[in-house]
Backbone as numpy.savetxt, mean C-alpha at the origin, in Angstrom:
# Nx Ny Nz CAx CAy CAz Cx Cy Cz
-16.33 10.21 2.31 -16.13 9.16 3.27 -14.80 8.46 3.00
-14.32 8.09 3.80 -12.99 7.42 3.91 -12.75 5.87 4.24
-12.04 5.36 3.67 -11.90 3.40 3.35 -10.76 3.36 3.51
-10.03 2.29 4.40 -8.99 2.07 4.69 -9.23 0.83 4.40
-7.28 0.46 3.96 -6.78 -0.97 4.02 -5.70 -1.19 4.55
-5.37 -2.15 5.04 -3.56 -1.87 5.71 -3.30 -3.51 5.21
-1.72 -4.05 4.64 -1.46 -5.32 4.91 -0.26 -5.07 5.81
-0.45 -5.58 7.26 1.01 -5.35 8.14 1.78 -6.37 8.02
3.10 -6.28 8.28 4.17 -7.31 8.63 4.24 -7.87 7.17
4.63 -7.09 6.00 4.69 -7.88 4.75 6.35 -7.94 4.65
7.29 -8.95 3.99 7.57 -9.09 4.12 9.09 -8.60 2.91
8.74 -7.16 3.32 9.60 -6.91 2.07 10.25 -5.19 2.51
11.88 -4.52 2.47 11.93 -3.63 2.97 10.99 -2.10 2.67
10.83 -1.28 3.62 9.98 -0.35 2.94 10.06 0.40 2.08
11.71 0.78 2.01 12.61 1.84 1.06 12.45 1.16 -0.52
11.72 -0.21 -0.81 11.28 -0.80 -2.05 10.30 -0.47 -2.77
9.18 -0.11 -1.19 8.09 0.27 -1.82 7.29 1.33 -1.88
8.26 2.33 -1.12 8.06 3.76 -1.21 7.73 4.58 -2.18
9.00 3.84 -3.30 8.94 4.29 -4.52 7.87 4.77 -5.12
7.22 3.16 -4.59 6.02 2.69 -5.66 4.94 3.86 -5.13
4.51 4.18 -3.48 3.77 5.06 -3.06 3.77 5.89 -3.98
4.74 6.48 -3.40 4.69 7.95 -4.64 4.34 8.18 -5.68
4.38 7.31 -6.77 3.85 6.77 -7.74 2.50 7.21 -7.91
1.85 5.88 -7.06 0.21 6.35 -7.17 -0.41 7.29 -6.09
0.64 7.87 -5.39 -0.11 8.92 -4.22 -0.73 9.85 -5.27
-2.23 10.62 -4.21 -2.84 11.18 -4.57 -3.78 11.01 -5.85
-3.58 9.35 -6.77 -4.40 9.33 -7.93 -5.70 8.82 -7.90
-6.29 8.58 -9.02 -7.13 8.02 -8.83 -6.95 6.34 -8.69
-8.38 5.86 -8.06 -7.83 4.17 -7.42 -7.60 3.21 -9.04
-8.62 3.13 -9.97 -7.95 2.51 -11.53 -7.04 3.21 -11.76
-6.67 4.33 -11.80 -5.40 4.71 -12.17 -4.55 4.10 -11.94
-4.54 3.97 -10.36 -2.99 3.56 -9.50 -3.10 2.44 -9.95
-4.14 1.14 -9.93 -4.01 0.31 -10.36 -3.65 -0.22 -11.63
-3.80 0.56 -12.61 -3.15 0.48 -14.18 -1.57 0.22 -14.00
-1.50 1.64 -13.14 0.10 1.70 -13.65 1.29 0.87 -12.48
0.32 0.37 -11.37 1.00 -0.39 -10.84 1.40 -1.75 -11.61
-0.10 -2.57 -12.48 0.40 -3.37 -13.21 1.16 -3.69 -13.95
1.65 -2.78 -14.80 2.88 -3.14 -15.44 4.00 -2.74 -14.52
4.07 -2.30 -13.43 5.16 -2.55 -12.23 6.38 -3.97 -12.48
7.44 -3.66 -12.38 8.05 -5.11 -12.54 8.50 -5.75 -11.05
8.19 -4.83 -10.36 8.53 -5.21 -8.67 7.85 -5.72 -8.07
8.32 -6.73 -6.93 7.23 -7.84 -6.01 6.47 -6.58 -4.97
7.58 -4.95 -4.57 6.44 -4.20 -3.95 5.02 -3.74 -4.79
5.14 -3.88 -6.14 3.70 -3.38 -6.73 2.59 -4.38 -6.46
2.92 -5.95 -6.69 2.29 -6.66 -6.01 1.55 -6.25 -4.89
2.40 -5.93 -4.09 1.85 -5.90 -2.37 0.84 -5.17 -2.89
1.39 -3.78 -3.15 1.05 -2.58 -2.99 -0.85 -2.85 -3.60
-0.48 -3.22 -4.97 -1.89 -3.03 -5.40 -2.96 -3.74 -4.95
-2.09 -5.08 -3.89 -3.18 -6.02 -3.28 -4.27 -4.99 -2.15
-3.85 -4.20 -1.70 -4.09 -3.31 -0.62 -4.87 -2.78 -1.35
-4.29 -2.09 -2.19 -5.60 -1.03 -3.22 -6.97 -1.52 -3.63
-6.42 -2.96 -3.61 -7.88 -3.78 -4.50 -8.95 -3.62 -2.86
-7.95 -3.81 -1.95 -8.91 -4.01 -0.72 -9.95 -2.94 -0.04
-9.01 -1.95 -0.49 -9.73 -0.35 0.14 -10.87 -0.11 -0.94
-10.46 -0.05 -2.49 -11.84 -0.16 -3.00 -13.13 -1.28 -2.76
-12.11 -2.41 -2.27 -13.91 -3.23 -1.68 -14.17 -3.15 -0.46
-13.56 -2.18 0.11 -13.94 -1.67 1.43 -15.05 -0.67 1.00
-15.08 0.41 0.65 -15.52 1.31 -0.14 -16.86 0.74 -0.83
-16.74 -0.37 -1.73 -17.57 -0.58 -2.43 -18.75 -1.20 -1.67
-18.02 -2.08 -0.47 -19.26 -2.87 0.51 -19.70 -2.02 1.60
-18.97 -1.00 1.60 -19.81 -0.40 2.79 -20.56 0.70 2.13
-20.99 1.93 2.71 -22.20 2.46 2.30 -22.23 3.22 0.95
-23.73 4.07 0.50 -23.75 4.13 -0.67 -23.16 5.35 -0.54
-23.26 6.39 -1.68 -23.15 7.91 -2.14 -24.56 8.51 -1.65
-23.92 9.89 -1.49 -25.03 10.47 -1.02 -26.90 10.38 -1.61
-26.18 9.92 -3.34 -27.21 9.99 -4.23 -27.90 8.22 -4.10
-27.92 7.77 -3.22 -28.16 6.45 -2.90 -27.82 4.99 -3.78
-26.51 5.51 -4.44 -26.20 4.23 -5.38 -24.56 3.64 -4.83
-24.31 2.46 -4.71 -22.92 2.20 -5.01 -21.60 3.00 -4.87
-20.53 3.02 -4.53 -19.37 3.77 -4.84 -18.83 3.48 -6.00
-18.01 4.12 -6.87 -17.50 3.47 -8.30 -16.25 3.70 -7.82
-15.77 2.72 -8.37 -13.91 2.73 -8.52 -13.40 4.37 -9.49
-14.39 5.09 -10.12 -13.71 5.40 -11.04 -13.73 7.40 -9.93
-14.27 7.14 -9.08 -14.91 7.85 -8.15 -13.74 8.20 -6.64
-12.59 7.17 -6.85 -12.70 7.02 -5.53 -10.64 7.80 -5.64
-10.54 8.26 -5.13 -9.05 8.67 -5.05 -8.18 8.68 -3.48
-6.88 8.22 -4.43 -5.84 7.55 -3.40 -5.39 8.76 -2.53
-5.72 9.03 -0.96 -5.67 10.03 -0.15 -4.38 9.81 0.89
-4.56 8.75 0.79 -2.86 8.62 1.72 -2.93 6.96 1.83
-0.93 6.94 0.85 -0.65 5.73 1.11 0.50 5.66 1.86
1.10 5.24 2.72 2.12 4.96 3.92 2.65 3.67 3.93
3.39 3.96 3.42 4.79 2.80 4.24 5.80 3.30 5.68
5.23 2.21 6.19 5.89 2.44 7.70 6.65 1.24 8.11
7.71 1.50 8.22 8.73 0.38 8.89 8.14 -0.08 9.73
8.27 -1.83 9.69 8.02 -2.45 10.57 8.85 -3.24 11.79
8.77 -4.56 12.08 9.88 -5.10 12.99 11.01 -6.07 12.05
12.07 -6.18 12.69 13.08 -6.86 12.21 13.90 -7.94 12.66
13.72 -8.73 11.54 14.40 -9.96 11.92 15.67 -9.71 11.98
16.72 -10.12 13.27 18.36 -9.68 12.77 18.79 -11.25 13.02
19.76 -11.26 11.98 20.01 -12.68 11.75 21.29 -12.07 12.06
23.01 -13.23 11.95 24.05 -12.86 11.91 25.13 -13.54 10.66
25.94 -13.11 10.17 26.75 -13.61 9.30 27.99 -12.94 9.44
28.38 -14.56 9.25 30.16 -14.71 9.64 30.78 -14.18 8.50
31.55 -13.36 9.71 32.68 -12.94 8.20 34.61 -13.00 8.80
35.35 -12.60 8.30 36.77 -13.61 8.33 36.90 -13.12 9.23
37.70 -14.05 9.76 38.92 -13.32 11.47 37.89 -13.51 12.67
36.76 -15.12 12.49 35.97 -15.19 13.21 34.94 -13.61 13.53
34.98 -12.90 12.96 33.45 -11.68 13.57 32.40 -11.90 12.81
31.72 -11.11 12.74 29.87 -11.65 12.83 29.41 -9.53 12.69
28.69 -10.08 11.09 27.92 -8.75 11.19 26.36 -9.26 11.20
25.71 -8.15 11.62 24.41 -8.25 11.62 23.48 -7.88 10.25
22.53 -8.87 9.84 21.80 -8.77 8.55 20.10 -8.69 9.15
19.64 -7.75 8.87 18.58 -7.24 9.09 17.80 -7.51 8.22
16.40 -8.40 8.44 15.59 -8.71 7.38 14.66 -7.60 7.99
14.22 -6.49 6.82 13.16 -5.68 7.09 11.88 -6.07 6.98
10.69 -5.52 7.52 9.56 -5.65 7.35 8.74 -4.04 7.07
7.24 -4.22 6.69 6.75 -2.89 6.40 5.15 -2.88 6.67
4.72 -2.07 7.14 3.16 -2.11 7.46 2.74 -1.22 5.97
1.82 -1.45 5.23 1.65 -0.50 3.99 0.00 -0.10 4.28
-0.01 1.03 4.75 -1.22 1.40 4.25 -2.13 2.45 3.48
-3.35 1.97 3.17 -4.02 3.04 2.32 -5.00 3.71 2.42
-5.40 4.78 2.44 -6.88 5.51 2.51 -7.53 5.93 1.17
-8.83 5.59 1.03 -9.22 6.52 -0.29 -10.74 6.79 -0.10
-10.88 7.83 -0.70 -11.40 8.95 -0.42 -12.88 8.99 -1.56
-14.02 8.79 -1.69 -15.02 9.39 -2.75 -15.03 10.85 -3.17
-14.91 10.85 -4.02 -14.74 12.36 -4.81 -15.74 13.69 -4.43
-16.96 12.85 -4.03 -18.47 13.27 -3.01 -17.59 14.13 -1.90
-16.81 13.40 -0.84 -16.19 14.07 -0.02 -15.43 14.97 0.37
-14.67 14.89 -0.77 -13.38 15.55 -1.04 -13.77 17.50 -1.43
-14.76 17.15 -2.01 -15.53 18.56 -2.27 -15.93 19.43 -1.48
């Protein structure tokens, strides 16, 4: 069975936190979360806030086939996505009176994960 989380419109470019995807694509969900923590970047933040969410997505909705709980230790990261979002364009002056454009990015991040039950 499959658990999604998404945080949209965060406020940080996506090419920051791509990185980090890759990282924990395809692991397990404590995994990703270990090694996101010692992350020194504000995208691991994001990132792992999302993760925490899909496992309590997972965890509150239904059981395993064997009628108990989902476990975190159970559950693996099936697709995480960073997708550009919308952009703020601001302008800044530069000499000889012109004006370049400064693009504040945004990023939709989301995650799927997967029970190990399923995947089989």
């Amino acid at each position: 069975m499959q658990y999604n989380a998404t945080h949209r419109y965060a406020r940080i470019s996506p090419r920051k936190v791509r990185h980090l995807a890759t990282l924990v694509r395809g692991k397990f969900a404590d995994e990703a979360l270990e090694l996101l923590r010692y992350q020194p970047q504000r995208g691991a933040r994001m990132l792992e806030q999302v993760i925490k969410s899909a496992v309590s997505n997972a965890q509150e909705g239904t059981q395993t086939s064997a009628g108990r709980p989902v476990e975190i230790e159970e559950l693996v990261l099936t697709d995480v996505r960073i997708d550009g979002g919308p952009m703020f364009k601001r302008i800044r002056p530069r000499a000889r009176g012109m004006a370049f454009t400064v693009k504040r990015r945004m990023s939709h991040i989301a995650v799927t994960v997967e029970d190990l039950d399923s995947l089989t």
